[in-house]
N, C-alpha and C positions, 0 to 999 in steps of 0.2 A: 421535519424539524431542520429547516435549512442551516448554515452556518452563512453569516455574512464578517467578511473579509475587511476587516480594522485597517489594516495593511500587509504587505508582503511574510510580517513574518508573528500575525497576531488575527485569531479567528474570535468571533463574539457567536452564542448559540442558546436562541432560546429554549428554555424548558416551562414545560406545563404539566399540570397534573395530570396523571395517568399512561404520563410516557416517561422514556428515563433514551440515554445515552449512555456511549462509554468511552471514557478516552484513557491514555496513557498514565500512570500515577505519575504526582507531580507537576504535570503539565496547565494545573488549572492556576492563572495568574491575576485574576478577579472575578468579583461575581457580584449580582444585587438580587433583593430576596430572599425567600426561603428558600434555600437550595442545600442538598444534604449528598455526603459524597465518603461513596460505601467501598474500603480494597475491592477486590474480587479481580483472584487470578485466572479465573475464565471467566471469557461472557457469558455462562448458560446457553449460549446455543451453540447448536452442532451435536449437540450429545456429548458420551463418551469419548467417540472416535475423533472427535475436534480434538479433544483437550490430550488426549493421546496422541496424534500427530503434534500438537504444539512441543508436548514436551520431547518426545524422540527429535525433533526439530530445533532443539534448541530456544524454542520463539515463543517460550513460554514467559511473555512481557507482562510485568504488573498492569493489571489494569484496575480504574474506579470505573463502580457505577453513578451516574450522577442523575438526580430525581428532585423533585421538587418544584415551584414556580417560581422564576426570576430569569435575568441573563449569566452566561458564561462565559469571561474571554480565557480564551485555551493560547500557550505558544509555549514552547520547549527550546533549549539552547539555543536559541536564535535561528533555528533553521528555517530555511524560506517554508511556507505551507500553499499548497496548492488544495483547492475544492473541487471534489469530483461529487457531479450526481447522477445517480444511478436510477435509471426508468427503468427496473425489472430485468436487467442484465448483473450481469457477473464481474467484480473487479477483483483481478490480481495481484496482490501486495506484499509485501514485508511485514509482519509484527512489527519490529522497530520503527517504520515509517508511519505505522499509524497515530496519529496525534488523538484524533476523536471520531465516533461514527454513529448514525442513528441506531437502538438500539432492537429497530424494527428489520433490519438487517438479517440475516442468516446470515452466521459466519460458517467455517467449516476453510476444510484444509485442501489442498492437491500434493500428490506426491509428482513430485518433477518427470519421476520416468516414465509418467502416461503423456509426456507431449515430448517425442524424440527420444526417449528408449533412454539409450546407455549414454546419449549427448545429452538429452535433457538432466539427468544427474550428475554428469558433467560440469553442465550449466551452472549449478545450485553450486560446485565445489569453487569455479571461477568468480562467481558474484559472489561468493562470503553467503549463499543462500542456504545451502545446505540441502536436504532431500525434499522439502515440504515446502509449501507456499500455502499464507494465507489467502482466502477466498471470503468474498462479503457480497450477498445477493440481494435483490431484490429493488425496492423505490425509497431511496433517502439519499442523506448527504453523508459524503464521505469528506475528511480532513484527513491529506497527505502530506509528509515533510521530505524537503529535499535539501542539501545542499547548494547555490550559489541558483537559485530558481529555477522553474519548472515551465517545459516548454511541451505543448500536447501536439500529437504529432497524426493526423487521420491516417488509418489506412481501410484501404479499400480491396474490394474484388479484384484479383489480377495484379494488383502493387505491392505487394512486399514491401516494411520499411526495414532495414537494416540499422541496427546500433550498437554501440558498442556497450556489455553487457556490463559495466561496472558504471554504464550512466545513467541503466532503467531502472525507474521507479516503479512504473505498477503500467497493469493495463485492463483496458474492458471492452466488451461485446464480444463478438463473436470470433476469438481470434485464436490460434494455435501460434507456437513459438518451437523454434530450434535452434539448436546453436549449433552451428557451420565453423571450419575452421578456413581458413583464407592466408594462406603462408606469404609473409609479409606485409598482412591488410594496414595491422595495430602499427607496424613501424613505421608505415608508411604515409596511413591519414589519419592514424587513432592518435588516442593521448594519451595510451595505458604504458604497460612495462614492457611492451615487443611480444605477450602472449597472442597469438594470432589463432584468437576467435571473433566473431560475431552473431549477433544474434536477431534471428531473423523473425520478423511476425507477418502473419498473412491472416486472411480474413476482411471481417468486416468489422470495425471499431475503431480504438485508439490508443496509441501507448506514450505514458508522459516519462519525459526522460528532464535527468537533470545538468548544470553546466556545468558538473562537477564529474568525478568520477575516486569522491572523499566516499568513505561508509562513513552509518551513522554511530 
């Protein structure tokens, strides 16, 4: 159920019978058809143990289910929306940042300290993340929101990309994350408040950072 891109800060998404999405409550801004659009503060998957980490996490985000046959344009306080899709890998995200997602998706959580221990918890306290991170798996389209737009950044085998953690948005494939500290990096080339971290990803995939370093 692809999402095609209106413009920078407005997604359009079709729905057919016998499939459903789900996106952010609020965020739907027109629609044509029979289109039917259900609360639901979890998406049913994950189990239990989703909707328990969402809430210990704080990232327990209203969501609708949306069903029916017509089109859907989705956009949320003007924030720019970036389209990620997923061929059977794993994207890392924010609740907040989710605008909309296929509903063929597995979601399901990660707690921060299985990538970098006592830094990756760290992590989550620096980026306003907190212990848990949304996870959404499998072959659909993902609709992510950022701040002042969204730039995809590969990384590969042996390259490490480095960023600064209050500009990442989310990431996918096959990637591990840690945040390093680097005394005087942020004063130096960053654009944060002089806390001098970074956050490092290795792997194989991509992490989309935004031009901003606003929360949502």
């Amino acid at each position: 159920m692809p999402f095609h891109e209106i413009n920078s800060k407005l997604v359009e998404a079709r729905v057919v019978p016998g499939q459903r999405l789900f996106s952010q409550r609020g965020a739907m801004i027109a629609y044509r058809g029979e289109v039917s659009f259900t609360p639901n503060r979890a998406s049913g998957q994950g189990g239990v143990m989703s909707m328990i980490g969402r809430r210990v996490a704080g990232e327990a985000a209203p969501l609708m289910t949306v069903e029916g046959n017509g089109t859907v344009m989705f956009g949320h306080g003007g924030h720019h929306i970036q389209v990620v899709e997923l061929d059977g890998d794993t994207l890392c995200v924010e609740a907040d940042r989710l605008l909309a997602f296929d509903g063929s998706l597995e979601q399901g959580t990660m707690f921060m300290g299985s990538q970098g221990g006592v830094m990756g918890m760290v992590r989550g306290q620096v980026t306003g993340q907190g212990l848990f991170t949304t996870t959404l798996k499998g072959r659909g389209s993902v609709a992510v929101m950022a701040h002042g737009g969204v730039l995809e950044l590969p990384i590969t085998p042996g390259r490490p990309v480095h960023v600064d953690p209050q500009a990442y948005v989310a990431h996918h494939g096959d990637v591990r994350n840690k945040l390093s500290t680097a005394l005087g990096w942020r004063d130096m080339v960053g654009r944060g408040s002089g806390e001098a971290f970074q956050l490092e990803l290795s792997g194989d995939g991509a992490v989309f950072v935004q031009a901003s370093e606003e929360k949502l």
